[in-house]
C-alpha positions in Angstrom: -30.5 -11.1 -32.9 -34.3 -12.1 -33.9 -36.7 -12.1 -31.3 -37.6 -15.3 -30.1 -41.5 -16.6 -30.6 -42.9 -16.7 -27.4 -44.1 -19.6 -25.6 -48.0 -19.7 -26.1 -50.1 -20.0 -23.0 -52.8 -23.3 -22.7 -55.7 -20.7 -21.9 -55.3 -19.0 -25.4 -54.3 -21.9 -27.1 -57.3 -23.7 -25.9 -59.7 -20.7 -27.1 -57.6 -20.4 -30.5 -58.8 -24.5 -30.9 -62.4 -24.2 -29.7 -62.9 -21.1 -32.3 -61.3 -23.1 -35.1 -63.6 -26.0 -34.0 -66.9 -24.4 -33.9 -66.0 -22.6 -37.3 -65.3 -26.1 -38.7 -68.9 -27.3 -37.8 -70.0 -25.0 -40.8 -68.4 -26.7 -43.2 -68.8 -30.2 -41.8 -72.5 -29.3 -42.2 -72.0 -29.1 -46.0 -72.2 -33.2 -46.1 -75.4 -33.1 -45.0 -76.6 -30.8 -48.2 -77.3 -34.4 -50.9 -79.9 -35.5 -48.1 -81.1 -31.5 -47.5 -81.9 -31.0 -51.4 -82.7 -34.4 -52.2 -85.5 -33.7 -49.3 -86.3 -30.5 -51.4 -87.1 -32.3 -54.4 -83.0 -32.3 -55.9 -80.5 -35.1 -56.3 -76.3 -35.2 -55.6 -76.1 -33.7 -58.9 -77.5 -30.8 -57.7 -75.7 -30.6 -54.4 -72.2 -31.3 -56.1 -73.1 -28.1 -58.3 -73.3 -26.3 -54.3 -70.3 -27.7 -53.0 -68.5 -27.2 -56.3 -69.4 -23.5 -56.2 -67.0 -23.2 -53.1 -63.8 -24.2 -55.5 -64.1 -20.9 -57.5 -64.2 -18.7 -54.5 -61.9 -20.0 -52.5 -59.0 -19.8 -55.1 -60.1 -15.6 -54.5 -59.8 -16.2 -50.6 -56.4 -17.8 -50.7 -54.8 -15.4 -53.2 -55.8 -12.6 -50.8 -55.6 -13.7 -47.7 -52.0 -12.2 -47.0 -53.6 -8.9 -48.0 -56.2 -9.2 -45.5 -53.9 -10.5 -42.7 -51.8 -7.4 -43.7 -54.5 -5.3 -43.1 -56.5 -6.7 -40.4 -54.1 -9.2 -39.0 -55.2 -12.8 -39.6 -57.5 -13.9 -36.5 -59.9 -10.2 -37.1 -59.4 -11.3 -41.0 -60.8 -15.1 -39.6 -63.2 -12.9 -37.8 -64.2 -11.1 -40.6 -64.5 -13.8 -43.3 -66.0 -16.4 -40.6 -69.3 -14.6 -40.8 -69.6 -15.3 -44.5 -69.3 -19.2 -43.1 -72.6 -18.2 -41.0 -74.8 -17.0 -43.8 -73.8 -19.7 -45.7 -75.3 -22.2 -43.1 -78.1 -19.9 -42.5 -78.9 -19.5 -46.1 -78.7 -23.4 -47.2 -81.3 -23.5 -43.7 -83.5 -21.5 -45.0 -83.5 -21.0 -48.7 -86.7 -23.5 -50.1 -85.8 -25.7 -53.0 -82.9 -25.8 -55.2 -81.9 -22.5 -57.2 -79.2 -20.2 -57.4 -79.6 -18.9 -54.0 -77.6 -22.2 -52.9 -75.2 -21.6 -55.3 -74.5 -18.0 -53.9 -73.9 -19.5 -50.4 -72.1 -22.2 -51.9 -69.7 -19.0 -53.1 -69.9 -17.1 -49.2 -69.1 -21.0 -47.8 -65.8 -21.0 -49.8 -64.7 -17.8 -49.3 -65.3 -18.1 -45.3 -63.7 -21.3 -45.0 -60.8 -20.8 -47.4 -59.8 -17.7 -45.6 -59.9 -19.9 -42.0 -58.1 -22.5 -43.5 -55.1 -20.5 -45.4 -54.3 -18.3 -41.6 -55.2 -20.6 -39.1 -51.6 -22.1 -39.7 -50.3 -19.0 -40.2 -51.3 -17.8 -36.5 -50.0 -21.0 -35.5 -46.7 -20.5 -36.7 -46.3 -17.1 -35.6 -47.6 -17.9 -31.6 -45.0 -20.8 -31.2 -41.2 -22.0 -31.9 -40.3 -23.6 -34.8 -39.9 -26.7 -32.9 -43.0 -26.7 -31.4 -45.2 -26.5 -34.3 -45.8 -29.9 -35.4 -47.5 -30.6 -32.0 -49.4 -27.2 -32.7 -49.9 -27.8 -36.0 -51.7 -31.4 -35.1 -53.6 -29.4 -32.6 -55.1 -26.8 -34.8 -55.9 -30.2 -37.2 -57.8 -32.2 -34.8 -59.6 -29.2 -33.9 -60.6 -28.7 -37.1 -61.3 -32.1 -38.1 -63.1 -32.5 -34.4 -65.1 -29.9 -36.1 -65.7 -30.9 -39.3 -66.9 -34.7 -38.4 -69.3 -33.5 -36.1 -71.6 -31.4 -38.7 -72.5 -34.4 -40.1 -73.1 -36.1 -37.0 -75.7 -32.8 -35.6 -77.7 -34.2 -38.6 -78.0 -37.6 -37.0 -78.6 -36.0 -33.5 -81.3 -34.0 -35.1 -83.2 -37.1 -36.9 -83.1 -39.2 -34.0 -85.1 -36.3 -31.5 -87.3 -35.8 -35.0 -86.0 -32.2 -35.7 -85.5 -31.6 -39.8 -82.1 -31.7 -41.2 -82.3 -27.9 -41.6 -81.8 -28.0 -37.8 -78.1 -29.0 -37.6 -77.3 -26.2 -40.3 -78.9 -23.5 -37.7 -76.8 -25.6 -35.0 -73.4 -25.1 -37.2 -74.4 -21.4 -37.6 -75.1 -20.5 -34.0 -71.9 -22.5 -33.7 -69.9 -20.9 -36.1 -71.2 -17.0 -34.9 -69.4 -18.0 -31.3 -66.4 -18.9 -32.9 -66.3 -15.8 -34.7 -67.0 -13.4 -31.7 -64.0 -15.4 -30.4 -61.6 -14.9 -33.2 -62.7 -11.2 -32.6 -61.7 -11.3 -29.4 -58.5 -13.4 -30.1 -57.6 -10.6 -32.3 -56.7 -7.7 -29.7 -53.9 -10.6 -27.9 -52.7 -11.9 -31.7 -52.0 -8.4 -32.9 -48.8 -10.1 -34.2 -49.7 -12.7 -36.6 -49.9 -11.0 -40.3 -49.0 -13.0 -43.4 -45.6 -12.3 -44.7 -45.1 -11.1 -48.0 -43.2 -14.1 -49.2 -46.8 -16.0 -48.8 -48.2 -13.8 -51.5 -48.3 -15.9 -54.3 -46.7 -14.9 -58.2 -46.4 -16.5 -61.2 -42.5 -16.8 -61.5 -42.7 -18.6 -58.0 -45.9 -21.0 -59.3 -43.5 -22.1 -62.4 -40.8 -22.6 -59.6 -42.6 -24.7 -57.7 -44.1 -26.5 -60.8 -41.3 -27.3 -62.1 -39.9 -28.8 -59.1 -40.1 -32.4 -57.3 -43.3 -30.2 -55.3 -45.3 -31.1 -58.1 -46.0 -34.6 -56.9 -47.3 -34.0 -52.8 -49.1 -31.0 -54.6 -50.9 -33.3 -57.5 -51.4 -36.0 -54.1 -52.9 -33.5 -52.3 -55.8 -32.5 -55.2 -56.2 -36.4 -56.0 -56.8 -37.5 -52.1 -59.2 -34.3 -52.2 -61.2 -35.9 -54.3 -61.2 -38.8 -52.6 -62.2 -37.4 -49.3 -65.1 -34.9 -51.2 -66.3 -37.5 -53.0 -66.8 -39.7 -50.7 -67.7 -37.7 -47.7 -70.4 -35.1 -49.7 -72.5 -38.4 -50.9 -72.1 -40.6 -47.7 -75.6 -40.0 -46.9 -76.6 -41.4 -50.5 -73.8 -44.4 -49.9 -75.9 -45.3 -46.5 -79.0 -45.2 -47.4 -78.7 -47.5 -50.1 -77.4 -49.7 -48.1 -79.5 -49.4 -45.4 -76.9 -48.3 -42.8 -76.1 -45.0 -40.3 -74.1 -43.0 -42.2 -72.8 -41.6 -38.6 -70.9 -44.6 -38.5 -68.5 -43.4 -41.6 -68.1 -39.5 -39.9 -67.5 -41.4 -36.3 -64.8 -43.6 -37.6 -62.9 -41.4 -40.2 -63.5 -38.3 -37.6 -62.1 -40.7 -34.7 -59.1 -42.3 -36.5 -57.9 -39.2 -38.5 -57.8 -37.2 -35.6 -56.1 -39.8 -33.1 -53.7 -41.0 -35.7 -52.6 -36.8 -36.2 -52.1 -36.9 -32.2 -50.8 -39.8 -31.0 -48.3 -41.0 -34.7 -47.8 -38.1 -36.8 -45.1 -36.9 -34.9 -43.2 -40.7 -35.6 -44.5 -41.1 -39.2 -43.5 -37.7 -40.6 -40.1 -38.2 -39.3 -39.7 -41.4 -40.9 -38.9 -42.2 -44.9 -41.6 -40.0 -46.8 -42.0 -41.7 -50.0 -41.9 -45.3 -47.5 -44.3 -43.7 -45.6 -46.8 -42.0 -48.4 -46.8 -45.2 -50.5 -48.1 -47.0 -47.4 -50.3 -44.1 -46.4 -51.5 -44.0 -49.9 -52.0 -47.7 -50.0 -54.3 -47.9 -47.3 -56.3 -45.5 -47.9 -56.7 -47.3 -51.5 -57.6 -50.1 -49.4 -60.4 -48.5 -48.1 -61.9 -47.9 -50.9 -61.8 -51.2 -52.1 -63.8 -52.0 -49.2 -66.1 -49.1 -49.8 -66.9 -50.6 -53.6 -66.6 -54.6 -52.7 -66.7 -55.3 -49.0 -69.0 -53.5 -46.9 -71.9 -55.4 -45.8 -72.4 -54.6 -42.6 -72.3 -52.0 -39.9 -68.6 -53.3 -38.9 -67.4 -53.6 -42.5 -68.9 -50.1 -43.0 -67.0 -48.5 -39.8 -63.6 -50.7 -40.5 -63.8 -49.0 -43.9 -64.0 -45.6 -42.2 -61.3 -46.1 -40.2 -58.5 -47.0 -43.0 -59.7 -44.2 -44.7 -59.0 -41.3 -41.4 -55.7 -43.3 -40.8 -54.6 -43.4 -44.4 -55.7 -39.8 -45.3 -55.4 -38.2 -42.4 -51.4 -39.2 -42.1 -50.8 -39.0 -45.7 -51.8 -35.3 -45.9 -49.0 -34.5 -42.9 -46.4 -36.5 -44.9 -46.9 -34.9 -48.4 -47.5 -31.4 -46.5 -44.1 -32.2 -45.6 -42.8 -33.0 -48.6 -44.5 -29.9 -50.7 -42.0 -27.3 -48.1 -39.3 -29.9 -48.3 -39.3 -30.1 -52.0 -39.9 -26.7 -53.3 -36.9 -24.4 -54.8 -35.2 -22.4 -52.0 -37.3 -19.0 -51.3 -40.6 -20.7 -52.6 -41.7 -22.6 -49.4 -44.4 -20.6 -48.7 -45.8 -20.2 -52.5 -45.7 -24.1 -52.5 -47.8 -24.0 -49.1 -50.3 -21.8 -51.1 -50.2 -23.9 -54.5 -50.6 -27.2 -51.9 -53.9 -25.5 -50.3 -55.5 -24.3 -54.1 -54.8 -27.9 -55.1 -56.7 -29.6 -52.4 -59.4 -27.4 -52.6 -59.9 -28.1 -56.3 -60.1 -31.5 -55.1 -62.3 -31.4 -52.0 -65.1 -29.0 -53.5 -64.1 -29.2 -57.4 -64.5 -32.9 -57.4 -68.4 -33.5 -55.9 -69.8 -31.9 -59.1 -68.7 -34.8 -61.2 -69.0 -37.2 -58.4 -73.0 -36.4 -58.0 -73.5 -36.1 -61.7 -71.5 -39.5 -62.3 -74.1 -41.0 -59.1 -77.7 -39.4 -60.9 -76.6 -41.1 -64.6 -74.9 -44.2 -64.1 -75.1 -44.9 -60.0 -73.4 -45.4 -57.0 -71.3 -48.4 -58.2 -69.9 -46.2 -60.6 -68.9 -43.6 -58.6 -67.3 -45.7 -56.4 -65.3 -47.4 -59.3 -64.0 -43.8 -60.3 -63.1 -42.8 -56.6 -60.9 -46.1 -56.5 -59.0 -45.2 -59.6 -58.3 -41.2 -58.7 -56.9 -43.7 -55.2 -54.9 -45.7 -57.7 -53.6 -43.1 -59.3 -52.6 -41.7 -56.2 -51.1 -44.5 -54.9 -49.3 -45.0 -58.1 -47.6 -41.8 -57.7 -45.6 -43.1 -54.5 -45.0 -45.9 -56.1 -43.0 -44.9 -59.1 -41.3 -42.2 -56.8 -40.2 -45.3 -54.8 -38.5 -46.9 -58.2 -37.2 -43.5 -59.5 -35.5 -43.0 -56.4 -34.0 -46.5 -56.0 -33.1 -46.8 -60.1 -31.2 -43.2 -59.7 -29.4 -44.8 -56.1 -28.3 -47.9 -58.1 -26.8 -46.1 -61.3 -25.5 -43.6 -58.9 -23.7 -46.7 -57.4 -22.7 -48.4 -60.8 -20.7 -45.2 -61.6 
């Protein structure tokens, strides 16, 4: 019979979350970089051409990840790769103007974080029972997302005590060096938790998954990516020109993605999930509506936040879902890696055209093109939704 997974104790659980948390500060300090160069002289076309850097490397971290975790098991391979996420934040500290110093720890930021982001799951699967993991799962999410809002928000911290932005990237570092000693550590008790070979992508299992109904979470999944980068690399450049805290955005989203993972992800992903994707979807097109049209004050601004955690922090668990669900049997875990490179593409591949699109033809603009890569998204769901129904009904009529 196959060995049961063992039940995961709170102490070790609770250390795996605080690592993951304080590596996440590394790259939430990444939305601070449009106000860090634009201080050095650059604009966000120049920090979308950073951020943008991180979408080549981490298709290389993803790819070999299983080999790594193979070889070094994954939290040592976290370990490992987490001190690439260090120099990055050390090296966008402390590296004067704009060149293509930035651009090379744009590279070590995408290869740190895509390495974290591809295992962490994979540990998390392998310490607990496949019934537990969707409460683990949301775990190791808020922890991460817990992480990621808070970079931003070290910037804040730092402006109001009148320390340099720099500051919060030598915070995120500092940060991001404990949580690697602690993945060390983690290492000896996870000894465990290697990638299986199925998880090592091929081509005959990417024109599998291509060519099946997985196609759609894993186009969803690179279109809300560009949503979320878009927005969340050039908030500082949003506020300022409308003369609000930009902490308000990364307090809401950060607040409502993570509480709507905790306390409703469990009932929404077991509900309908092209119902509940369409909504998602739809809400989260809502809010950018209200990003381009309606905010005008600091409430507006905050509401508009909010709709966007809920909307894209739930629809991400759903079409996750649906990406396993959906795939050709024996490809589950190749459609898990195609979902990851496709939301990466999206989340760093994306702020290069949005900061070019904001330096030529402004804000207004960008906006505009954020709401129709939303639409599109939406419109996804939505002819799903009438597929589905028009295949029910002539199922019916015959």
């Amino acid at each position: 019979m196959p060995q049961a997974t063992p039940q995961v104790s709170g102490k070790l659980f609770g250390l795996f979350c605080l690592a993951s948390y304080l590596l996440s500060l590394s790259y939430g300090a990444t939305f601070l970089l449009s106000l860090l160069i634009g201080s050095r002289g650059g604009n966000e076309h120049d920090a979308g051409s950073v951020i943008s850097a991180a979408m080549l490397s981490t298709f290389v971290a993803v790819l070999v990840s299983g080999h790594l975790s193979d070889w070094l098991g994954a939290a040592r391979s976290i370990a490992l790769f987490g001190l690439l996420l260090v120099a990055a934040s050390l090296g966008f500290a402390m590296t004067p103007g704009f060149g293509h110093w930035l651009l090379f720890f744009g590279l070590l930021l995408g290869l740190g974080w895509g390495v974290f982001y591809t295992l962490g799951p994979i540990i998390v699967a392998s310490l607990v029972s496949p019934a537990q993991r969707a409460k683990y799962f949301a775990l190791l999410s808020g922890s991460m997302m817990t992480g990621i809002g808070s970079g931003p928000l070290l910037g804040r911290a730092a402006s109001a005590l009148g320390l340099p932005v720099t500051s919060a990237f030598y915070l995120a570092a500092a940060a991001s060096l404990v949580g690697v000693l602690l993945f060390w550590r983690l290492g000896a008790c996870l000894k465990s938790t290697q990638a299986p070979t199925a998880a090592k992508i091929s081509w005959h299992a990417t024109t599998q998954v291509l060519g099946s109904r997985a196609v759609f979470p894993i186009i969803m999944v690179g279109l809300g990516g560009c949503v979320f980068g878009g927005l969340s690399s050039f908030q500082t450049s949003y506020a300022a020109a409308r003369s609000l805290d930009y902490s308000l955005f990364f307090l809401g989203f950060m607040s409502a993605a993570i509480s709507s993972r905790m306390l409703i992800a469990g009932y929404v992903v077991k509900r309908d999930p092209l119902r509940a994707s369409c909504l998602l979807s739809g809400l989260m097109l809502g809010s950018i509506l209200l990003f381009a049209f309606g905010v005008q004050s600091g409430f507006s601004y905050l509401l508009a936040a909010v709709m966007l955690g809920v909307g894209y922090g739930l629809t991400y668990s759903v079409i996750n879902g649906l990406a396993a669900n959906e795939a050709p049997a024996g490809t589950t875990s190749q459609a898990l890696l195609l979902f990851s490179l496709a939301y990466f593409i999206g989340v760093f591949g994306f702020p290069l055209l949005a900061g070019k699109i904001i330096v030529e033809y402004g804000m207004p603009t960008l906006l505009l093109t954020v709401l129709a890569v939303a639409a599109l998204n939406w419109t996804i769901t939505v002819g799903r939704l009438l597929w589905r129904r028009i295949t029910v009904e002539n199922a019916l009529t015959n």
